[in-house]
N, C-alpha and C positions, 0 to 999 in steps of 0.2 A: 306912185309911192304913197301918196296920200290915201288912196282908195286902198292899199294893201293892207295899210293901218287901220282903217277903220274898218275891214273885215275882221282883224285879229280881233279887234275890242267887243267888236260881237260874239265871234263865237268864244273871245273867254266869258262875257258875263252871261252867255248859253248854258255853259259849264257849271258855271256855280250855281246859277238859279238853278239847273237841274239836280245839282249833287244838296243843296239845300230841302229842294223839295222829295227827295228817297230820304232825308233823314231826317224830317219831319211828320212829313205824308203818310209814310209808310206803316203797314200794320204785321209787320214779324216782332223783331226784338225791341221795338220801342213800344207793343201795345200790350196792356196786363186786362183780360177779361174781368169783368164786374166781379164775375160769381167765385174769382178767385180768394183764398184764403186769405185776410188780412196778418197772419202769421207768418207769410209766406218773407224771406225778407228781399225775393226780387221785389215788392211789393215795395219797398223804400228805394230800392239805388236804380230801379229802372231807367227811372225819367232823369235822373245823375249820368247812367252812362249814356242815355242818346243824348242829351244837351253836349256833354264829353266828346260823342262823335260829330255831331254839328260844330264844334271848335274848331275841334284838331281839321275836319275839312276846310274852314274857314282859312285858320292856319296854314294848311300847305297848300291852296291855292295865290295867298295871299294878295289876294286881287284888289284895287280901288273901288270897284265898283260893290254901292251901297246894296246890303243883305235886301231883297224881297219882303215887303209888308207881309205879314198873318193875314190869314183871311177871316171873315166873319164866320160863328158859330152859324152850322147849318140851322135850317129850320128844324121844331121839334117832329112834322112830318117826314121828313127826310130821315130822321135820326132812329125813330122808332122801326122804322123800313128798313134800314141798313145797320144789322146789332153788331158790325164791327165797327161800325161810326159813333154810337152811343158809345162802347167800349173806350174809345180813344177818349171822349171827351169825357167821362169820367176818369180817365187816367190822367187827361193832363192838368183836372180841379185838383184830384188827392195828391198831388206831388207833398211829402212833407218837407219839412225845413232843416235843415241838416244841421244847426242844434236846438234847442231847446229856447226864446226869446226871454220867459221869465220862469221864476218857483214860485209856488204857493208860498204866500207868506208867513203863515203860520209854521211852516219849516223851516223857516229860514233861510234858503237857497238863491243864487244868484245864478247867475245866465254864467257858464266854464268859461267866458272869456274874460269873465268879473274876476274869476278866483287866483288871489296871490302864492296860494302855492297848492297842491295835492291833499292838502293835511287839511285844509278850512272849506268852511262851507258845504260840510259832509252831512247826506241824512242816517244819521247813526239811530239803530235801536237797542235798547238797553235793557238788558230784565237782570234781576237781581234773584237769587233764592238765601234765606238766611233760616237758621234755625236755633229757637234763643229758650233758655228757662226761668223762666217767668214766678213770681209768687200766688198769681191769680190768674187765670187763664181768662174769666171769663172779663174779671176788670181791664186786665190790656187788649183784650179786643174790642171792647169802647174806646181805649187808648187810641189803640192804635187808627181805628173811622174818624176820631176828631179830631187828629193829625192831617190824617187824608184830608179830611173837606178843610180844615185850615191852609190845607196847602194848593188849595182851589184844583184837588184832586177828587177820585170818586172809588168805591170797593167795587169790586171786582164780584168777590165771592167769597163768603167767611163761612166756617162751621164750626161746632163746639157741641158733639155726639158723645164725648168722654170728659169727664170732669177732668184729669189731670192730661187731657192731650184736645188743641188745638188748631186751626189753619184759617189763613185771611191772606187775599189775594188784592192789593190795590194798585190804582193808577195815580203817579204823581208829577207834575212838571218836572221836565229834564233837568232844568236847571236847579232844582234841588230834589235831586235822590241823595246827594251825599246826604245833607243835612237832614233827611227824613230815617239815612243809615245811622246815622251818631243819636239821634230821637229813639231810636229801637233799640240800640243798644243799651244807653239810658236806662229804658224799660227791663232790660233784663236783670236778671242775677248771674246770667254764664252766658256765652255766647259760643256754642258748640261750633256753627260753622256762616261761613259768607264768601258766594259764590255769584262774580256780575260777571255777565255775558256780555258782549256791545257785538252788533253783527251792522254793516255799512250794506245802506240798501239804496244808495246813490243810483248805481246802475239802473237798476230798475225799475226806480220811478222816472228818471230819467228814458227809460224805452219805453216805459207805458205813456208818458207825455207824448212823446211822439205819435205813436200808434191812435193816441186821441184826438192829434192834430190831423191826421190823413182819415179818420172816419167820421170828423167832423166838415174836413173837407166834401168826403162823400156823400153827407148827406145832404149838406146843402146844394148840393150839382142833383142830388135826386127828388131833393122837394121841386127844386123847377122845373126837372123833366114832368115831374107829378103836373103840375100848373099850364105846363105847354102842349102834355099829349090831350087828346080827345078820343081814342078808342079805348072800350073796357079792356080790352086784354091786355093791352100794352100799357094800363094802368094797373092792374092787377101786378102784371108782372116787374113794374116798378115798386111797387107796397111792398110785395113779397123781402124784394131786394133791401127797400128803404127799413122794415123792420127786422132784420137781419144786425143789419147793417148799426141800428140801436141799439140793440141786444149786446152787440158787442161792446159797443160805447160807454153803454151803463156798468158792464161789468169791469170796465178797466176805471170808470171815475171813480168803482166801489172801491176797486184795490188801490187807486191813489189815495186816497181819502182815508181807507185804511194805516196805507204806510206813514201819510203824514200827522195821522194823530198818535201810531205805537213811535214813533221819533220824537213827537212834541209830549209824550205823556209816557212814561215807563212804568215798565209792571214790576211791582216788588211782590213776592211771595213769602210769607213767615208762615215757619210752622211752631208752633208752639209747644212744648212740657213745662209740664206742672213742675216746680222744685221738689224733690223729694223730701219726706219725715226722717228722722233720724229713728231707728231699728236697732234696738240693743240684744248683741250678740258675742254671742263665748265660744268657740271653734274649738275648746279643750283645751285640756293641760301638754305642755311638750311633751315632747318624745322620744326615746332611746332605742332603737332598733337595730340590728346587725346587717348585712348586707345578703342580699336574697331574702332573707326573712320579708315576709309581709303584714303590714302598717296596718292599721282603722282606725278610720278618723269619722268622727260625728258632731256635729254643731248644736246648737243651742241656742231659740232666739224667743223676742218677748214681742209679737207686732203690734203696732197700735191698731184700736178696734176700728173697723171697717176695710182692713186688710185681711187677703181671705185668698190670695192667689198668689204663689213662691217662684222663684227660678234660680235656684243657685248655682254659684261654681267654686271647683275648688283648684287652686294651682298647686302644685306640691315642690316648686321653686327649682325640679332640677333637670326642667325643656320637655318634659313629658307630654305636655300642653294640659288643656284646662278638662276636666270631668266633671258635668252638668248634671244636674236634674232638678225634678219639683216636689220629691216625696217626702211628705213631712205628716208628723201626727203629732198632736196634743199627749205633753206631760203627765205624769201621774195627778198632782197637781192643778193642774189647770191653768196655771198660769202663763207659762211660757208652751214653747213645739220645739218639738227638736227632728232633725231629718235625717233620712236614712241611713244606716253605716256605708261610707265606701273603703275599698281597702289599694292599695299602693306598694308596693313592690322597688324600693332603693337597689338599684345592681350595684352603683359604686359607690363609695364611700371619699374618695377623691375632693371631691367640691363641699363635701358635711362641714358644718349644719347646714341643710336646706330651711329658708324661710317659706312657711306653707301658710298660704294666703286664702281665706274662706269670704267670699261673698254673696250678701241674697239680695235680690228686690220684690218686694211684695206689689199687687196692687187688688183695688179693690172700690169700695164705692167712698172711698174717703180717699182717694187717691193712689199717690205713690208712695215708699218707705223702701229706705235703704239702711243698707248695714254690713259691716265689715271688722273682721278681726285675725288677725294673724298666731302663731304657734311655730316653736324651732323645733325641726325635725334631724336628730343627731345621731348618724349614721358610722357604725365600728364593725370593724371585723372583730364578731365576739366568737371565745371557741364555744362548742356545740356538745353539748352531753346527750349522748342518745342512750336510753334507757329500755330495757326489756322487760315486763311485770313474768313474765311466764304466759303459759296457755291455761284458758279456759279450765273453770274444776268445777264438777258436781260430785256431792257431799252430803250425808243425811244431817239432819237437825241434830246437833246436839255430839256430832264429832268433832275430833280437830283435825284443823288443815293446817298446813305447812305452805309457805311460798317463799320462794325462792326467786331473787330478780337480781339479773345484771348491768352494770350501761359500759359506756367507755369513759376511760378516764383521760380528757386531752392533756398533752403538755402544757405545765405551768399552774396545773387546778391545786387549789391548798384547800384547808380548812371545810371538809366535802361530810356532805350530815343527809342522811335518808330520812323518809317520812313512809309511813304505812297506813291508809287509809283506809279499812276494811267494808266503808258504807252502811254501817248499822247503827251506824250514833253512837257506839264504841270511843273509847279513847282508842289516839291514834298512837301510832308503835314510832318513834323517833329515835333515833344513836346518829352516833359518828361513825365516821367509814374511814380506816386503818389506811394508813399514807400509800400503799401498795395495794389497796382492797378494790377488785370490781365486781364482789357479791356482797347483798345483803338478804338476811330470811326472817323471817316472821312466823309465830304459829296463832292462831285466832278459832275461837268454836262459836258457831253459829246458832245458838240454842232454841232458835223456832223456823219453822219451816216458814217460805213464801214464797207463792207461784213466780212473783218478779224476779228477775237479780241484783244479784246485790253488784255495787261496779268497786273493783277495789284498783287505788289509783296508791302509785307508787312515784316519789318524788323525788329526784337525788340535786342538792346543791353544791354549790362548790364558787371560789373565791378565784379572780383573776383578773390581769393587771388591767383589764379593761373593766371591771366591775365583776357583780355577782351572773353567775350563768343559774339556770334550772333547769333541769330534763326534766318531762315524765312519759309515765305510759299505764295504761290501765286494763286488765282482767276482770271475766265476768265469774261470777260464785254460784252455781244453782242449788239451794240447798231444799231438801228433797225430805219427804214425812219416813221416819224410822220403819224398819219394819215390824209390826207388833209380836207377842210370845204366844203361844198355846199349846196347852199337853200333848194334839195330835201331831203336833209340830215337831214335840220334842220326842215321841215315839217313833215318829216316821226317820227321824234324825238317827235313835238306836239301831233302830233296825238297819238301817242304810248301813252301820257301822257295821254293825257283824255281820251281815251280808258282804261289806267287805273282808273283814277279817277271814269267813270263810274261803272267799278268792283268795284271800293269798295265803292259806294255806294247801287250798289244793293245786295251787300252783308249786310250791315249794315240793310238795308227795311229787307231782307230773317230773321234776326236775331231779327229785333220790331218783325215781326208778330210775331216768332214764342216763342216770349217773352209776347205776348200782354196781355194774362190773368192775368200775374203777376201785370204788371203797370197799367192796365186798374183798376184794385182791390186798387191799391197805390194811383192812382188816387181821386176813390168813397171815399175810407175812407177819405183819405187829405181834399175834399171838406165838406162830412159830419162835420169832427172837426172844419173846419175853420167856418161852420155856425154858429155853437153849441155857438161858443167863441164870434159870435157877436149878436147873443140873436135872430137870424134870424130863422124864421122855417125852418124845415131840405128843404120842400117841397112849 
């Protein structure tokens, strides 16, 4: 019994020392080659799950007998000979650490088993953009750099290409961006906008630690392979690996190093304007306009000198939206510019008076200038007099003409008065027009010729519960050179005449004869009766 027992004791501690050494030893799933990618992330949990499968065996054998010592690292000739043996013990230096031991202090960071809740001990980055207006562009960008290095902070990047437009980009300890925010605003005189970002980049430096820890492992398992081999190639082919293998290293201290200075120092970005001049401007007198009728509007402005470039707009208050432009020209005057007509079109009348809103901003080598003025736009259904002058006349110099014009007369027009304007510097022909009346005429002589014409504009008024209406409409007069007299003129005129008069007389002989039988008959009987009646024989 005794000897039964101590068979069984052997072949289980056969057991484990063998099932220990396949999960050890072994070079499938527990070995990661050198030349593989340190991105790769079997590259972290390899040597996690064979330790994992060396347990769980441990585990469900659950034998007394103590695990088998490790063996000693081969020699470095052995290792160089055999590149799955190198592999392995490179693999089992770079194990990393499954979390992080400490943070750079300058972050502030504690090891996750420090941290009391989720919320603390975060590497947060912070950028701010703000955009503020300023009385001096170029004075608060000195401001603003002796803020910065008072706050044991540094610029970034400042420009000042435009006198009244700005930008400075600096970096300042975390712990006071607010109070470098309240400093700037201070500096301003408006503070258009302010926009902070915080983006938590914990993770990340936290993976890149890691990834530093297993290529720092690496490298020190490769400077000793360096130290142990003695063939060139297999030295070379170490170099190759070990500076690789730097390359990476370097690039991941860059991006920690990075991260923890954009955490420990935040980027504030201002953009700066100038405050603008004040721009004295007249948009016009109001307005009375009927519905469908269309509006023009024109401004009026005085700029201060070194402003030389316009953008206006005008809103007309009733959702139509804004009509831009920049066309403007100097006054008669010289003192002020006024800018292009635009014109506007009210369909309803509904929501009248519309407030109509005109704004410029100028700029130029003196900065900025601004300027604004309003005007009520009051919108009626007014009635419509439509008006007809007549059609075109040509006329010789020094006759008279006649014109004749009609309009309509809407319901409810009172107190209705025409105007006749003949275009010659004339007095102009004015009456009243008869309660029933939709004509008026005129007669006017033109007394010298001219190639141009003359335009004659006819005006009819009239009175209505919404105010005065006016029609017009206008006709052109061509007056033309007379034609002159002369004797052969007036011979050739005789002549013409009796020449006609002889036509119609030989018309009249063509039309006896070829009448003659009837009256020649009219005749016989006539004289037969008249005999008869005076008792005369017929014969």
């Amino acid at each position: 019994m005794t000897r039964r027992k101590t068979l069984f004791t052997i072949l289980g501690m056969s057991i484990v020392l063998v099932l220990l050494l396949a999960a050890c030893g072994g070079n499938d799933a527990g070995e990661v080659s050198i030349d593989a990618s340190l991105d790769d992330p079997e590259w972290y949990s390899i040597e996690d799950g064979r330790n994992e499968s060396a347990e769980e065996s441990v585990s469900a054998m659950a034998a007394p007998t103590p695990a088998p010592q490790p063996t000693g690292t081969p020699a470095p000739q052995a290792m160089m000979a055999d590149p799955d043996l190198m592999k392995a013990v490179v693999t089992e230096s770079a194990v990393p650490m499954p979390v992080m031991a400490e943070r750079v202090a300058r972050a502030g960071l504690t090891t996750v088993e420090d941290q009391s809740s989720p919320t603390q001990q975060r590497l947060i980055v912070r950028t701010v953009d703000m955009m503020i207006v300023v009385e001096d562009v170029s004075s608060a960008l000195n401001d603003i750099t002796t803020m910065t290095q008072e706050f044991g902070g540094w610029v970034v990047t400042s420009s000042h290409q435009e006198k009244h437009r700005g930008f400075i980009s600096a970096r300042v300890p975390v712990d006071r961006v607010d109070e470098a925010i309240g400093r700037l605003r201070g500096m301003a005189s408006d503070v258009k906008s302010v926009i902070s970002d915080s983006r938590d980049v914990t993770d990340e430096y936290v993976d890149i630690q890691a990834r530093m820890r297993n290529l720092q492992a690496t490298e020190e398992q490769l400077i000793k392979l360096m130290e142990q081999t003695g063939k060139v190639t297999d030295l070379l082919e170490v170099q190759r690996e070990l500076t690789r293998v730097q390359g990476e290293l370097e690039s991941f201290q860059g991006r920690a190093k990075y991260l923890e200075e954009t955490s420990a120092f935040s980027l504030i970005n201002v953009n700066l304007e100038l405050a603008p001049a004040g721009m004295a401007v007249n948009g016009g007198p109001d307005q009375a306009v009927s519905e469908g009728e269309t509006a023009r509007f024109r401004a009026t402005f005085t700029p201060p000198e070194g402003i030389d470039e316009f953008y206006y707009e005008w809103d007309f208050g009733d959702g139509s939206g804004l009509l831009t432009g920049t066309r403007t020209a100097p006054t008669l005057d010289g003192s002020s510019r006024t800018t292009a007509t635009v014109t506007h079109v009210y369909g309803d009348k509904r929501d009248s008076p519309f407030i109509v809103t005109f704004k410029i901003t100028g700029t130029g080598e003196a900065g900025v200038a601004e300027g604004e003025d309003t005007l009520i736009a009051t919108v009626t259904r007014v009635p419509k007099i439509e008006v007809f002058a007549g059609s075109d006349h040509t006329v010789e110099e020094g006759d008279t003409l006649e014109f004749i014009g009609s309009f309509t007369r809407p319901e409810g027009m009172s107190d209705m008065t025409f105007r006749w304007d003949f275009g010659d510097g004339s007095q102009p022909v004015t009456g009243s027009i008869t309660e029933a009346g939709t004509t008026v005429a005129a007669i006017h002589t033109y007394p010298n010729y001219r190639p141009l014409p003359f335009t004659v504009v006819l005006t009819v008024t009239g009175k209505s519960d919404t105010g005065e209406v006016t029609g017009t409409d206008s006709v052109m007069v061509y007056v033309i050179e007379a034609s002159p007299w002369s004797a052969g003129g007036v011979a050739g005129s005789a002549v013409e005449a009796l020449a006609a008069t002889g036509r119609g007389l030989a018309h009249v002989g063509i039309w006896i004869g070829i009448f003659s039988p009837i009256w020649i008959a009219v005749l016989v009987v006539g004289y037969v009766v008249w005999r008869r009646r005076n008792g005369r024989p017929i014969f």
